[in-house]
C-alpha positions in Angstrom: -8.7 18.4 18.9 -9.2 19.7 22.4 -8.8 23.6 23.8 -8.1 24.4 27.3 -10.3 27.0 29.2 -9.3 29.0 31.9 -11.0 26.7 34.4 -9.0 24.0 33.1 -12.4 21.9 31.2 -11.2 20.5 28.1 -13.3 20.8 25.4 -13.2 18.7 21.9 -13.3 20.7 18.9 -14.0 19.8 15.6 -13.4 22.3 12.2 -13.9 21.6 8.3 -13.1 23.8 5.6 -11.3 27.5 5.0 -12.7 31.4 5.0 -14.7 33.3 7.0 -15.2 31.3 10.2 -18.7 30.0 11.8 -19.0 29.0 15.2 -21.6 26.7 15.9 -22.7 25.9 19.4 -25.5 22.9 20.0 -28.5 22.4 21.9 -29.2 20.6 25.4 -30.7 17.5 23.6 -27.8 17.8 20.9 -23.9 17.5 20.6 -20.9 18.9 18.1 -22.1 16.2 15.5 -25.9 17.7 15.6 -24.7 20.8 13.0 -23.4 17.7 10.4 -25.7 19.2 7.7 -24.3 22.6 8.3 -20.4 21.8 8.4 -20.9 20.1 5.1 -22.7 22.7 3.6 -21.0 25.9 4.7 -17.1 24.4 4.7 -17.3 24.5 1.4 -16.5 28.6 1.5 -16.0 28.9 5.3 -14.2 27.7 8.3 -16.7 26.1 10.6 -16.3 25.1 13.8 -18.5 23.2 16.3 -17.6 21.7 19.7 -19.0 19.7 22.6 -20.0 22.0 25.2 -18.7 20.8 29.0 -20.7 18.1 30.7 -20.7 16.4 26.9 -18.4 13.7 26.1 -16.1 13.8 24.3 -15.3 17.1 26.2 -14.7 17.2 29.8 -17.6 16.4 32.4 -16.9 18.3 36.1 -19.1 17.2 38.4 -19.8 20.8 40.5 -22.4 22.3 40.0 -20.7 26.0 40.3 -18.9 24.3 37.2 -22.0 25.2 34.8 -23.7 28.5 34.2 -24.7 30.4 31.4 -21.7 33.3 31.6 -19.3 30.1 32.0 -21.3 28.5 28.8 -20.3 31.9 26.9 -17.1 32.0 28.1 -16.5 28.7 26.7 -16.9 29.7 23.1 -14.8 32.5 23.2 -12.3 30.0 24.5 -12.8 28.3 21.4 -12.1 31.2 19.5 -9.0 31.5 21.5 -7.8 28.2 21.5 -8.1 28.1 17.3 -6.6 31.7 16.8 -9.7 33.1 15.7 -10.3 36.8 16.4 -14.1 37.3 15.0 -16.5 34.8 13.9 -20.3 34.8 12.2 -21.9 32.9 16.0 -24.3 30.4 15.0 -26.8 28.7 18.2 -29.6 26.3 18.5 -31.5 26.3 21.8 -29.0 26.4 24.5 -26.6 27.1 22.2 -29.1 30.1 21.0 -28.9 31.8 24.5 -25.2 31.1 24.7 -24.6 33.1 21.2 -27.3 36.0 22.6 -24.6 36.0 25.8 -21.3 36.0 23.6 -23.1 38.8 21.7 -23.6 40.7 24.6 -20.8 40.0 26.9 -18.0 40.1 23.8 -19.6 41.8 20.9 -16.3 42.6 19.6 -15.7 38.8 18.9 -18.9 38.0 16.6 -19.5 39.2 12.8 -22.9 37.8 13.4 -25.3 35.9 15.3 -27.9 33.9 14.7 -29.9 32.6 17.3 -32.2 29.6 16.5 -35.0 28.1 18.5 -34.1 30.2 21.8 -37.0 31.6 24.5 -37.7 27.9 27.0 -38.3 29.8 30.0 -38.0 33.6 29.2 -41.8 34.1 28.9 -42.4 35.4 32.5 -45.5 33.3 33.6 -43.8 30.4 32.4 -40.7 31.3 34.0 -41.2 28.9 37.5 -42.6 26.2 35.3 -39.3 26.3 33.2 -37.6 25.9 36.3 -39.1 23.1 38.1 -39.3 20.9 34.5 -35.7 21.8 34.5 -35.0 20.3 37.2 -37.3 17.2 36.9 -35.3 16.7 33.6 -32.1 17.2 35.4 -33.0 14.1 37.9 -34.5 11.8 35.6 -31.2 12.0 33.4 -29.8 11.0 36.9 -32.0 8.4 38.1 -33.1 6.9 34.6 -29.8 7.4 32.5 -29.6 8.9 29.2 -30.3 5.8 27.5 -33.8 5.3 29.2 -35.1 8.6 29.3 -34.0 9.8 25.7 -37.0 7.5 24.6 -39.2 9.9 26.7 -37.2 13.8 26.2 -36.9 13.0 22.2 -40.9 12.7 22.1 -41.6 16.2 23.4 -44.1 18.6 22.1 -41.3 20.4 19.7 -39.7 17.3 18.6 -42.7 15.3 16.9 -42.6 17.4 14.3 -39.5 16.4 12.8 -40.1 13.1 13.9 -43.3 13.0 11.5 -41.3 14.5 8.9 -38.2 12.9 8.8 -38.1 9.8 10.7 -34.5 8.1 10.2 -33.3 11.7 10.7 -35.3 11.8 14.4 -34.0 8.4 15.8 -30.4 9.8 14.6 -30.9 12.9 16.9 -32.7 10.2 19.8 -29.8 7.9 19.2 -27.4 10.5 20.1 -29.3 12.1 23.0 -29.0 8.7 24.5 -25.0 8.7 24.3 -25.1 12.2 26.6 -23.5 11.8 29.8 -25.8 11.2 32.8 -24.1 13.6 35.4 -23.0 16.2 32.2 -27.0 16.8 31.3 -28.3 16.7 34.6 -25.8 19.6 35.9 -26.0 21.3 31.9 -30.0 21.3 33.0 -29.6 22.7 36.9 -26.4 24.8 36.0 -27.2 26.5 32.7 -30.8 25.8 31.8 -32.8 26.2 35.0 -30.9 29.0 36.4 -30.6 31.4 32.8 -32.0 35.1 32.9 -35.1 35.6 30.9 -34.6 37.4 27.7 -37.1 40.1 28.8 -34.9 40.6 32.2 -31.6 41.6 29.2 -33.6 44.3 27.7 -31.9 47.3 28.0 -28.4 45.1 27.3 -30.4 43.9 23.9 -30.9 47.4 22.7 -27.6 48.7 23.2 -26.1 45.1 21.0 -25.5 46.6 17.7 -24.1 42.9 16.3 -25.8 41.9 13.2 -28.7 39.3 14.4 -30.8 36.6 13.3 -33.5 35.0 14.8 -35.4 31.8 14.1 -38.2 30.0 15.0 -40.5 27.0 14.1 -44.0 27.9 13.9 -45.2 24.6 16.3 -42.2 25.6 18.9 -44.6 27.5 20.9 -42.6 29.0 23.7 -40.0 30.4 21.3 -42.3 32.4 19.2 -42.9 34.6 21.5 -39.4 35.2 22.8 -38.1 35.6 19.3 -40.3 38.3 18.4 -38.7 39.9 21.3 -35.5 39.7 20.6 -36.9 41.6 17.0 -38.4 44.1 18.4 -35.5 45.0 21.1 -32.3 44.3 19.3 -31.5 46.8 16.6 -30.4 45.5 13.5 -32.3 42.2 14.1 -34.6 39.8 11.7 -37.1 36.9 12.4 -37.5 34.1 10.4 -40.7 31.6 11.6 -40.7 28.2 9.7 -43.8 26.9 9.2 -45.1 23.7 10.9 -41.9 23.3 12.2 -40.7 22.9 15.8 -37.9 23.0 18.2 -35.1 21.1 16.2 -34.8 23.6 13.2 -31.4 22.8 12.0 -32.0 18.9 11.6 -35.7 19.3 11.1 -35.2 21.9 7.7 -31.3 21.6 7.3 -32.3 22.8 3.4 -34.2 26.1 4.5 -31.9 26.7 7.7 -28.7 26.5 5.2 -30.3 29.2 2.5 -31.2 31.8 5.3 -28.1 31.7 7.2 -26.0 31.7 3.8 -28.4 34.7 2.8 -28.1 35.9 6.2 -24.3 35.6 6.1 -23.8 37.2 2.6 -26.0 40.5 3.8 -24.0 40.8 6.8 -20.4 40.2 5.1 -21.8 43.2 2.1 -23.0 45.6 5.0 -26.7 45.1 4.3 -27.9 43.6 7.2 -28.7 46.9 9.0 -30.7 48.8 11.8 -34.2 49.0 11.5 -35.3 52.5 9.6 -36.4 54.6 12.0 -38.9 55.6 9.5 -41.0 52.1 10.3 -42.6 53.4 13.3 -43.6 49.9 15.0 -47.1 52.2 16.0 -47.6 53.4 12.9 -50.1 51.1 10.6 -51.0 54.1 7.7 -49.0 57.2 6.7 -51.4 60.3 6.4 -49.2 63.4 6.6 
């Protein structure tokens, strides 16, 4: 199905299954079909939802560059939730999607039960940041100059993404496969409209420690530049917990779908009981040994 937002981009939408609803929102080198492991998993007790962001076929592709931003990105699932009816939802994000569910946490927290923010931090570290930027924007051109098609066969070999390569192989060339179907023009204005031009994590602090949504964070051990942003996000937002999964890297939902299924269902049921709550202000992050 498709929703409307208020800029008039169509998005496609896809849902399975009744109950409490997830939303799931994908990664830059992803799509809707990336969370496949999750929709048949979850919709077995819950309505999950998942959708191609704009600038991703089937959904709508504008070509301006003021089309794509990373308030416009959060907007966009809240539109979702709109378009379907659906007042509160548990906010599931990989990557991009990640920041995005950070941003609907903090810019509408009265529409997520949850969030869970996987692999998240490229370009919040703040001598990285300029790095970020400029890799950003080489991506961004040689999705324009190469095409999808050609230059998947380089962006699916990255430092994060050989892991699951090496450890599930027909699984990797399903995620390259689809990366090459992106849209030429809708990745290289995602990458100069969203990506390069996103705050840092560390510039949101003061927003992070007033978010009181439930959160979960998680990282793969080998996904270097989101270890450090995720501990963070632990350490700033108050009732937040990290989750690191060892030797694993950047696509954490494809790469472990069996471990990333039992922590957010875990995750989930804590939330949903009222468990999942504010650190105890009696774990001093200073303190190592009580002695009075």
């Amino acid at each position: 199905m498709k929703i409307t937002t208020k800029d008039g981009v169509q998005l496609h939408v896809e849902e399975a299954g009744e109950g409490t609803p997830i939303l799931f929102i994908h990664e830059f080198g992803g799509n809707h079909a990336a969370w496949e492991p999750q929709l048949q998993y979850f919709s077995r007790r819950h309505r999950c939802i998942t959708y191609a962001a704009r600038g991703y076929p089937p959904s709508d592709v504008p070509e301006r560059l003021d089309a794509y931003s990373q308030a416009i990105a959060a907007n966009d699932a809240v539109a979702v939730l709109d378009g379907l009816g659906i007042d509160k939802a548990h906010v599931v994000g990989l990557s991009m999607g990640g920041f995005c569910t950070v941003h609907v946490g903090l810019r509408t927290p009265e529409r997520a039960l949850s969030l869970t923010v996987a692999g998240a931090g490229y370009g919040c570290e703040k001598e990285f940041e300029e790095y970020f930027r400029g890799v950003s924007l080489e991506v961004a051109d040689n999705f324009e100059r190469q095409g999808a098609k050609e230059f998947a066969k380089i962006y699916a070999l990255g430092a994060s993404r050989v892991q699951f390569q090496n450890k599930d192989p027909r699984g990797w060339q399903v995620f390259a496969d689809r990366l090459a179907t992106h849209s030429d023009k809708g990745a290289a204005m995602t990458m100069r409209g969203v990506q390069a031009r996103r705050p840092s994590f560390y510039d949101l602090e003061d927003e992070l420690k007033r978010m009181a949504v439930p959160t979960l964070v998680v990282v793969g051990d080998e996904d270097d530049h989101c270890l450090q942003p995720g501990i963070f996000l632990k350490k700033t937002i108050p009732a937040c917990g990290l989750s690191v999964f060892p030797k694993t890297g950047h696509t954490l939902n494809l790469e472990e779908p069996a471990a990333f299924n039992a922590l957010l269902a875990e995750f989930i049921a804590q939330v949903e009981a009222g468990r999942w709550l504010p650190r105890d202000p009696r774990a001093l992050p200073g303190q190592i040994m009580r002695t009075r």
